[in-house]
Predicted model as a PDB file, atoms N, CA, C, CB and O in Angstrom, pLDDT in the B-factor column:
MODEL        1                                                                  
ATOM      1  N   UNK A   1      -1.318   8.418   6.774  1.00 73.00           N  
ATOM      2  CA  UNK A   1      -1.886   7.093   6.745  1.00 73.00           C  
ATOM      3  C   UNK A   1      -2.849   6.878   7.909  1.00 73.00           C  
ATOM      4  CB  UNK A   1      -0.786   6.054   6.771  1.00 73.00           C  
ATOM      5  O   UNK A   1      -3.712   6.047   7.626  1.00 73.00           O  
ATOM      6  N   UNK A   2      -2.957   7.427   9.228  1.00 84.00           N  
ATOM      7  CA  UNK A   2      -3.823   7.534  10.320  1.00 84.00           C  
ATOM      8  C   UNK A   2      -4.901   7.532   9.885  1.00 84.00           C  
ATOM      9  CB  UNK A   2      -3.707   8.502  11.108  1.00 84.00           C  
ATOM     10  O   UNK A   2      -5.858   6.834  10.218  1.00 84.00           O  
ATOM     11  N   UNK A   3      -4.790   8.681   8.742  1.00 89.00           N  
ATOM     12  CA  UNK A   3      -6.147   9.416   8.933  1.00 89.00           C  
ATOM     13  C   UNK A   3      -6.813   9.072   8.351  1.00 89.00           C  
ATOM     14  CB  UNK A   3      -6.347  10.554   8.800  1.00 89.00           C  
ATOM     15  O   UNK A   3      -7.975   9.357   8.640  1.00 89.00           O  
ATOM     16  N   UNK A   4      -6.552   8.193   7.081  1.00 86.00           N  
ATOM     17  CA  UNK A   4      -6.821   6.743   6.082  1.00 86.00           C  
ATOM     18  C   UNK A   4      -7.801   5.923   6.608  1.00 86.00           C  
ATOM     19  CB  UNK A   4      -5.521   5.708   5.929  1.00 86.00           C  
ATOM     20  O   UNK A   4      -8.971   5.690   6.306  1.00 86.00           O  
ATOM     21  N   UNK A   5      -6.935   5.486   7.590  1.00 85.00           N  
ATOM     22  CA  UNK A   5      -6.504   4.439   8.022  1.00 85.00           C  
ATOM     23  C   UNK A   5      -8.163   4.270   9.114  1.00 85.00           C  
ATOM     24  CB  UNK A   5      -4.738   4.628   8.731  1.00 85.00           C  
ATOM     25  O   UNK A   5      -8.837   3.241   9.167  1.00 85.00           O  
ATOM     26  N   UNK A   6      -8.481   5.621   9.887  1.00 88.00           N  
ATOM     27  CA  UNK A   6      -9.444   6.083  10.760  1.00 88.00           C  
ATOM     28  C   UNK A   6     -10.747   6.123  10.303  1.00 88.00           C  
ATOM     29  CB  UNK A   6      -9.144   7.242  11.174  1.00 88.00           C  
ATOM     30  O   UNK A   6     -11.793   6.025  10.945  1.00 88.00           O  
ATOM     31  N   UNK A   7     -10.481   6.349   8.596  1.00 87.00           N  
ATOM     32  CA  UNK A   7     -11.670   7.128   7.423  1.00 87.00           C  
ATOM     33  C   UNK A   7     -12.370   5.340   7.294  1.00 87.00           C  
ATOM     34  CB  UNK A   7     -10.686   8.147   5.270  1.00 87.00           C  
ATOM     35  O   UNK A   7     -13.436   4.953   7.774  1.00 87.00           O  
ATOM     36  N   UNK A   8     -11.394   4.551   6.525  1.00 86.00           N  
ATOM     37  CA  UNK A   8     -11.974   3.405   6.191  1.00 86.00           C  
ATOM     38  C   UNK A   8     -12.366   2.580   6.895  1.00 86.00           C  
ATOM     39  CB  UNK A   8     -11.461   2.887   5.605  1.00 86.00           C  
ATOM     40  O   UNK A   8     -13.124   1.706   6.476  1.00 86.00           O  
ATOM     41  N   UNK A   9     -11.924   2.641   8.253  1.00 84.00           N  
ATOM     42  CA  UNK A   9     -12.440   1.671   9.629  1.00 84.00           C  
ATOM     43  C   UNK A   9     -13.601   2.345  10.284  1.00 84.00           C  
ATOM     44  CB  UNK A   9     -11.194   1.491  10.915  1.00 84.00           C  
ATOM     45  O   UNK A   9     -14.655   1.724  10.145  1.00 84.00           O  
ATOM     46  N   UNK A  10     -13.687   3.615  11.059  1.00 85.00           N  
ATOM     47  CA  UNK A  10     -14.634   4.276  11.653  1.00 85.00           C  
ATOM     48  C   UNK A  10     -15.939   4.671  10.603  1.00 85.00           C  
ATOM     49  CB  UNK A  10     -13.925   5.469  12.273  1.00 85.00           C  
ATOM     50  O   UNK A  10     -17.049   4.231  10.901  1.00 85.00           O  
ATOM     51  N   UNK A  11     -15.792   5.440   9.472  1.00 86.00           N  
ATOM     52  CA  UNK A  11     -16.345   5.613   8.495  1.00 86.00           C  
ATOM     53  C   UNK A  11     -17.423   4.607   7.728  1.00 86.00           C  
ATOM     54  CB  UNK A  11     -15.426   5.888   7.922  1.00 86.00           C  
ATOM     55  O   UNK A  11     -18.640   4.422   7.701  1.00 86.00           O  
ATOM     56  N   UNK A  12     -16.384   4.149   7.207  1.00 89.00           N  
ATOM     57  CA  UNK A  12     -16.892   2.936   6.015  1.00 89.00           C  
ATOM     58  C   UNK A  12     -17.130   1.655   6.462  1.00 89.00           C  
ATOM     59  CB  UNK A  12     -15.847   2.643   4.886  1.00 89.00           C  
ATOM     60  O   UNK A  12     -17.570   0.774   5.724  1.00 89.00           O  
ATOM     61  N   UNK A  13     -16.750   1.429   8.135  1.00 88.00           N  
ATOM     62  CA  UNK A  13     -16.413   0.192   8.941  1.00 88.00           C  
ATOM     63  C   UNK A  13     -16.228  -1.442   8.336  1.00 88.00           C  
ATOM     64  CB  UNK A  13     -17.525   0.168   9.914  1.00 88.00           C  
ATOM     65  O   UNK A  13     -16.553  -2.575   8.692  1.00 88.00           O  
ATOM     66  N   UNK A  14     -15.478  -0.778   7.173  1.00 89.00           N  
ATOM     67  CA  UNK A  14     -14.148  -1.754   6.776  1.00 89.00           C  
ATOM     68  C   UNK A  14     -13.146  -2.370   7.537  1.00 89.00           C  
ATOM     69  CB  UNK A  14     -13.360  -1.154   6.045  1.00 89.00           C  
ATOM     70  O   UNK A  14     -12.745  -1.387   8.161  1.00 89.00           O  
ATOM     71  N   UNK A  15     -12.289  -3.545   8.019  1.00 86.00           N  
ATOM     72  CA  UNK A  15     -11.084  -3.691   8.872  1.00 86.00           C  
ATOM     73  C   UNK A  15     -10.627  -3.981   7.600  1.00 86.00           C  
ATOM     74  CB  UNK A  15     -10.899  -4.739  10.210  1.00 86.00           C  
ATOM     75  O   UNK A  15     -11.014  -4.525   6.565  1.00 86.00           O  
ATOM     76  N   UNK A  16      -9.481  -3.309   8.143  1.00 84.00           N  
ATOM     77  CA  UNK A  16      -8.281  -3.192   7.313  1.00 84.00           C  
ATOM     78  C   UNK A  16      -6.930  -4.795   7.687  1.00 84.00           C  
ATOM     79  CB  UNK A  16      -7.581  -1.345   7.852  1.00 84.00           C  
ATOM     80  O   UNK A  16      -6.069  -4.860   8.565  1.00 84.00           O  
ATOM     81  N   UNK A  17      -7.283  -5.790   6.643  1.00 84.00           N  
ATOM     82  CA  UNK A  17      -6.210  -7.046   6.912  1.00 84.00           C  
ATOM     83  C   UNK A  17      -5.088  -6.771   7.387  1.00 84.00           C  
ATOM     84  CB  UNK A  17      -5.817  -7.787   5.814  1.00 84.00           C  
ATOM     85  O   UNK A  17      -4.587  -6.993   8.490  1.00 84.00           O  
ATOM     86  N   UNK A  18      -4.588  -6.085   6.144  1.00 88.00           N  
ATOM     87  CA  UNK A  18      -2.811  -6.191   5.389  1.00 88.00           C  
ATOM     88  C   UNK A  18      -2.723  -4.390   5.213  1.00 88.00           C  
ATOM     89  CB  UNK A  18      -2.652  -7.370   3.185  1.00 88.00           C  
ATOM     90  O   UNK A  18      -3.288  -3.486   5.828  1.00 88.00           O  
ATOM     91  N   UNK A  19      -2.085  -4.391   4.474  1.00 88.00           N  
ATOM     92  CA  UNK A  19      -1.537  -2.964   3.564  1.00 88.00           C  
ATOM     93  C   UNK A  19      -0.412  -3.076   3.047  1.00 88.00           C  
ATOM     94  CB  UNK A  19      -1.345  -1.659   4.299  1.00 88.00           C  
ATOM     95  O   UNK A  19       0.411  -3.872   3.500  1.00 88.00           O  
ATOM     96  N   UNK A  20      -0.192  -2.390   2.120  1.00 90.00           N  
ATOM     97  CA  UNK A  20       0.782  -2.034   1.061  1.00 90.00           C  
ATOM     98  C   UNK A  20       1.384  -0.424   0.971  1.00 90.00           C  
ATOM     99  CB  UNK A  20       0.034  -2.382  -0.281  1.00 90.00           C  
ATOM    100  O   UNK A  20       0.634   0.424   0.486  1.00 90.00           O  
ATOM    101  N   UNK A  21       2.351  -0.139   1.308  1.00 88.00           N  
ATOM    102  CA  UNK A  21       2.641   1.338   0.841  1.00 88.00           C  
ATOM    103  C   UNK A  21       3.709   1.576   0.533  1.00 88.00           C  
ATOM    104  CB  UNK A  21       2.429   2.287   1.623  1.00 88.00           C  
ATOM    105  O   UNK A  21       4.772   1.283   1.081  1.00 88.00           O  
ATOM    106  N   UNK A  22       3.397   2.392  -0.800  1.00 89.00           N  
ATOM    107  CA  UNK A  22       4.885   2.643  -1.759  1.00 89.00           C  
ATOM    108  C   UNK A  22       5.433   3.798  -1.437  1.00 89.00           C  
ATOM    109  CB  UNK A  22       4.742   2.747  -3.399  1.00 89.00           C  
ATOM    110  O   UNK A  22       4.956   4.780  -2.006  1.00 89.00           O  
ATOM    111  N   UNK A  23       6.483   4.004  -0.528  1.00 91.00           N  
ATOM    112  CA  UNK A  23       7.535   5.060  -0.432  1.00 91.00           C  
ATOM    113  C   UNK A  23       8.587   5.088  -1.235  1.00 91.00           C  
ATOM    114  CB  UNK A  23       8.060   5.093   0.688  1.00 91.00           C  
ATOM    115  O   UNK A  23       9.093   4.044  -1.647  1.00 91.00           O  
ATOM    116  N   UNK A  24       9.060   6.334  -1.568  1.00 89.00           N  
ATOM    117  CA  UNK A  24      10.323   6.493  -2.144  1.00 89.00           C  
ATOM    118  C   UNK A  24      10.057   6.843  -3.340  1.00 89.00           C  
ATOM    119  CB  UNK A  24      11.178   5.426  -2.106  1.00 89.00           C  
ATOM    120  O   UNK A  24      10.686   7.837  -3.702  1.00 89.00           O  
ATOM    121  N   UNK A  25       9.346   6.391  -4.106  1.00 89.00           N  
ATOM    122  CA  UNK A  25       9.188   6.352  -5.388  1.00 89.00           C  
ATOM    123  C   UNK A  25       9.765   8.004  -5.940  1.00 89.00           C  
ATOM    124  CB  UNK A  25       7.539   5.919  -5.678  1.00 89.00           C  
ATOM    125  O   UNK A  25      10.816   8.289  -6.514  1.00 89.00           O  
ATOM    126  N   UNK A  26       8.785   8.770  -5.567  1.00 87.00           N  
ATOM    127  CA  UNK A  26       9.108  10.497  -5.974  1.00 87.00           C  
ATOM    128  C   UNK A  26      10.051  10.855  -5.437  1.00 87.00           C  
ATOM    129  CB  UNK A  26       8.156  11.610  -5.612  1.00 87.00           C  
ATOM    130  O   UNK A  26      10.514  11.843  -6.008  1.00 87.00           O  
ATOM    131  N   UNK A  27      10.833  10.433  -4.252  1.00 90.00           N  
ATOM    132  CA  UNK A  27      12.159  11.017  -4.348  1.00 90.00           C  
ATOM    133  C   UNK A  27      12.964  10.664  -4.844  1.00 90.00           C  
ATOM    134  CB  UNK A  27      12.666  11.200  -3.588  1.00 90.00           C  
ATOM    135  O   UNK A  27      13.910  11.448  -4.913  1.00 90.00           O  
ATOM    136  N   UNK A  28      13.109   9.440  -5.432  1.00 89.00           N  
ATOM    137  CA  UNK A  28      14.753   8.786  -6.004  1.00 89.00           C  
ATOM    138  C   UNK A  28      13.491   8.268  -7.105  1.00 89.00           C  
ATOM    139  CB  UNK A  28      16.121   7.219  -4.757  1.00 89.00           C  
ATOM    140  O   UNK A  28      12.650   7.400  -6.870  1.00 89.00           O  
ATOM    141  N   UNK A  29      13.676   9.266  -8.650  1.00 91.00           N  
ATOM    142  CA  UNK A  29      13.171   8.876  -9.643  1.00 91.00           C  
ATOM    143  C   UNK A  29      13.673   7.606 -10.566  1.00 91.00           C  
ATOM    144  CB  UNK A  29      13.137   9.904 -10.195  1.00 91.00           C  
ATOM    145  O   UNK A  29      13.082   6.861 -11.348  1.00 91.00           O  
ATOM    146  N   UNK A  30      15.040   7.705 -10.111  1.00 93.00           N  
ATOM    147  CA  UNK A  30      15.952   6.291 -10.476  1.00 93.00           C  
ATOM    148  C   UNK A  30      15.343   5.513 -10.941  1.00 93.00           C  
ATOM    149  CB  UNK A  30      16.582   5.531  -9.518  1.00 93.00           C  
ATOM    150  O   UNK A  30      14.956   5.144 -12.050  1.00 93.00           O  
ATOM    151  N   UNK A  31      15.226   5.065  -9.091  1.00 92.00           N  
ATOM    152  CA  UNK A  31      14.595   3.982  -8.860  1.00 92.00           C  
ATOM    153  C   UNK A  31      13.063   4.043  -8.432  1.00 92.00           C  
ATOM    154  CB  UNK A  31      15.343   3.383  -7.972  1.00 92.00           C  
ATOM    155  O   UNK A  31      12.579   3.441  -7.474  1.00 92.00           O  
ATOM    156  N   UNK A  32      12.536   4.696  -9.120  1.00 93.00           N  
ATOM    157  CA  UNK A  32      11.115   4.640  -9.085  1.00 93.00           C  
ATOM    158  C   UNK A  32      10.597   2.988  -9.660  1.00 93.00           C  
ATOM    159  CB  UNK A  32      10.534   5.989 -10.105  1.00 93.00           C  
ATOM    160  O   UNK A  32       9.834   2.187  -9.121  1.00 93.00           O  
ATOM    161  N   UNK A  33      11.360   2.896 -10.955  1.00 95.00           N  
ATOM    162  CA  UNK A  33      10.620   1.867 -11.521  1.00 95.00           C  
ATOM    163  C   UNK A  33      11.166   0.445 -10.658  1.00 95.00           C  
ATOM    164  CB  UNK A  33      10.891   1.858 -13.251  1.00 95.00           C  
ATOM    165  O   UNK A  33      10.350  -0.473 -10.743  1.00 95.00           O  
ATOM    166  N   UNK A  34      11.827   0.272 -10.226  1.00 95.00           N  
ATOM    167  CA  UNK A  34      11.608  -0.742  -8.977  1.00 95.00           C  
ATOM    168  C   UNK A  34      10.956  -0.779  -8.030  1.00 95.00           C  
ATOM    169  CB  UNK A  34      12.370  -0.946  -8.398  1.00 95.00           C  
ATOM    170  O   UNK A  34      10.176  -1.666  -7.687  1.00 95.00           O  
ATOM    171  N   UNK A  35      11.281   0.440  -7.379  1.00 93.00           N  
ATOM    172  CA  UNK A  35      10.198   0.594  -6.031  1.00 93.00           C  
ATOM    173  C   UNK A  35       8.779  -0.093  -6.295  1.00 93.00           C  
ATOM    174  CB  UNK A  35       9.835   2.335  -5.683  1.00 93.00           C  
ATOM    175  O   UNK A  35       8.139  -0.992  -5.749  1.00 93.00           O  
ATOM    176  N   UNK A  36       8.580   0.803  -7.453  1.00 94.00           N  
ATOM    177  CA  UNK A  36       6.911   0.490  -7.569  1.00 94.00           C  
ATOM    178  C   UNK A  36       6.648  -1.047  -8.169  1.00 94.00           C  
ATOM    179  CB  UNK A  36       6.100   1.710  -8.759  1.00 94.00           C  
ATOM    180  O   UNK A  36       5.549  -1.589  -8.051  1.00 94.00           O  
ATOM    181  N   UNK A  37       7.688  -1.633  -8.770  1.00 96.00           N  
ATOM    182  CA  UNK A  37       7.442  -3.224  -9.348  1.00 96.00           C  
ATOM    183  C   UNK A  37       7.652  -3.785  -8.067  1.00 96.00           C  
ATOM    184  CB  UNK A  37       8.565  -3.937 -10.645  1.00 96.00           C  
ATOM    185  O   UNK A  37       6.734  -4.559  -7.793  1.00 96.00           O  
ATOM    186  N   UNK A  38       8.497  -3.697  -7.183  1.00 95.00           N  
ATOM    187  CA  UNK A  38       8.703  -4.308  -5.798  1.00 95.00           C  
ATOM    188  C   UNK A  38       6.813  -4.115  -4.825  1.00 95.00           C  
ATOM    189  CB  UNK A  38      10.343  -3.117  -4.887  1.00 95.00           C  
ATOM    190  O   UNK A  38       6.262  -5.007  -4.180  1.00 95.00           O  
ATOM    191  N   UNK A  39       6.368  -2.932  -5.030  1.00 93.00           N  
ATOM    192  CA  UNK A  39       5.428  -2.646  -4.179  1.00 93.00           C  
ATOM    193  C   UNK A  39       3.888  -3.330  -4.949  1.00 93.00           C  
ATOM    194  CB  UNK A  39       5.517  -0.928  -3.910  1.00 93.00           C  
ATOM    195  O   UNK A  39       2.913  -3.633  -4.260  1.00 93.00           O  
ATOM    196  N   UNK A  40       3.917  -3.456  -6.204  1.00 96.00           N  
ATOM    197  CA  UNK A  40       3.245  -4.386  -6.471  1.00 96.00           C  
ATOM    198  C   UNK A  40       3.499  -5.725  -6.669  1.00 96.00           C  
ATOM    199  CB  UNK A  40       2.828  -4.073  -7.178  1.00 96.00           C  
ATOM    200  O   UNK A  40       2.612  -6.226  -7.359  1.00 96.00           O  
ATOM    201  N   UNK A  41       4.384  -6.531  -6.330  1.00 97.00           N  
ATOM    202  CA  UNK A  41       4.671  -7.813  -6.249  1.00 97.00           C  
ATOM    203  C   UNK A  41       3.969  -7.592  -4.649  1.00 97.00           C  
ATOM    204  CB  UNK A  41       6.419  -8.360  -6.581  1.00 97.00           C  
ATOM    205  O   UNK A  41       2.916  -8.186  -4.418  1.00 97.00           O  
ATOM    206  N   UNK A  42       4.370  -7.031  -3.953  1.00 95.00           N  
ATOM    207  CA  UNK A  42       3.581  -7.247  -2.268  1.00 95.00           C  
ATOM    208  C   UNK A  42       2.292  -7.498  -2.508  1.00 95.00           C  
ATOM    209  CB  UNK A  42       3.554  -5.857  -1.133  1.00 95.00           C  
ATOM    210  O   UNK A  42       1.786  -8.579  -2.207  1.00 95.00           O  
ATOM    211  N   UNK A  43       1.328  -6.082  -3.331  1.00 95.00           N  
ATOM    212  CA  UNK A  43       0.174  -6.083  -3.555  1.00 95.00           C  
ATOM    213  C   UNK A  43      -0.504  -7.562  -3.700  1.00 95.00           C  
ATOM    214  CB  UNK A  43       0.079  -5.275  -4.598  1.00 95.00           C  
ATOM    215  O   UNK A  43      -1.482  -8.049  -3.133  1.00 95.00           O  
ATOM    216  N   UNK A  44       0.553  -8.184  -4.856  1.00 96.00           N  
ATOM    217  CA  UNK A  44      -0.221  -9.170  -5.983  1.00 96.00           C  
ATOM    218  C   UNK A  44       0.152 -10.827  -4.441  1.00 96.00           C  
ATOM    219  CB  UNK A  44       1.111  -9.284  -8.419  1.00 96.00           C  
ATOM    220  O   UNK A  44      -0.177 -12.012  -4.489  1.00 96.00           O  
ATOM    221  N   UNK A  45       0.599 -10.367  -3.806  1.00 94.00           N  
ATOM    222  CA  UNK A  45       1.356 -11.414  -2.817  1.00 94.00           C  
ATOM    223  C   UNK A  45      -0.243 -11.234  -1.428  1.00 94.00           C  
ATOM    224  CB  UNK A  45       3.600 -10.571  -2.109  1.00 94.00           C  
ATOM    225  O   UNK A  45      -1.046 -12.128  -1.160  1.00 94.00           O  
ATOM    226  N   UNK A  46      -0.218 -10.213  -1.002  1.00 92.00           N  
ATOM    227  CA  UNK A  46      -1.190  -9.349  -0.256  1.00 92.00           C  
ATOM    228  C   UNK A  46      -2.728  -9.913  -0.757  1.00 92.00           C  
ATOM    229  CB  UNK A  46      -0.904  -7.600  -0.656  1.00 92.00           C  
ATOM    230  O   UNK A  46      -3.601 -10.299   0.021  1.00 92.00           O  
ATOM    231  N   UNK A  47      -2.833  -9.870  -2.108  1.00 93.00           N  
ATOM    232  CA  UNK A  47      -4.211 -10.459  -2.738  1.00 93.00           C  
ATOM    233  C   UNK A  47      -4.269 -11.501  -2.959  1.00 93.00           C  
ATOM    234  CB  UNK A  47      -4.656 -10.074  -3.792  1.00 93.00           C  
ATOM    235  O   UNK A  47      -5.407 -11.885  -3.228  1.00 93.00           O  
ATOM    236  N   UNK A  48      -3.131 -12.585  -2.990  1.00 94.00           N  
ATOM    237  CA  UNK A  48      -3.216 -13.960  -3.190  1.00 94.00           C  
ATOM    238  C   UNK A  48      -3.673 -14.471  -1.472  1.00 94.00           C  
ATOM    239  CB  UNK A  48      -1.583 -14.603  -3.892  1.00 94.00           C  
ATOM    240  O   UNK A  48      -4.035 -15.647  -1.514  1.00 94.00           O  
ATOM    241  N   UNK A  49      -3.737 -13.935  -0.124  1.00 90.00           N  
ATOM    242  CA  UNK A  49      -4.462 -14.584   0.927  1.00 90.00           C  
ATOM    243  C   UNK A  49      -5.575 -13.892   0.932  1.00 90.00           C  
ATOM    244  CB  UNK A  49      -3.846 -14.646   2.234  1.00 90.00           C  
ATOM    245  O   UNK A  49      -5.973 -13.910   2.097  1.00 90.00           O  
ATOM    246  N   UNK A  50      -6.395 -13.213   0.189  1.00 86.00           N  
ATOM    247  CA  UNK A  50      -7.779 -13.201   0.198  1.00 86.00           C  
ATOM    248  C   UNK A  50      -8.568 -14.412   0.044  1.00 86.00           C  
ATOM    249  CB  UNK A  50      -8.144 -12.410  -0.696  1.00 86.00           C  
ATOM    250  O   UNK A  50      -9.798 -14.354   0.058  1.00 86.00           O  
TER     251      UNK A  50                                                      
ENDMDL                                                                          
END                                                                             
């Protein structure tokens, strides 16, 4: 994520607000399908203070 993180600020000289990042998902396939409904409720939460 640094190096992301370095690309879109130094690079593209974007600032970066907020962020969102979905862990877990590929290791516990379980619960993939939560993880990722949980990590886009942030998203959709994240884009509502734009």
């Amino acid at each position: 994520m640094n190096y992301m993180r370095a690309v879109i600020k130094n690079y593209f000289g974007f600032e970066i607000i907020d962020e969102v990042i979905f862990e877990g998902h590929a290791q516990d396939p379980e619960n993939a399908a939560t993880i990722i409904a949980e990590g886009l409720k942030k998203v959709n939460e994240t884009a509502a203070k734009l």
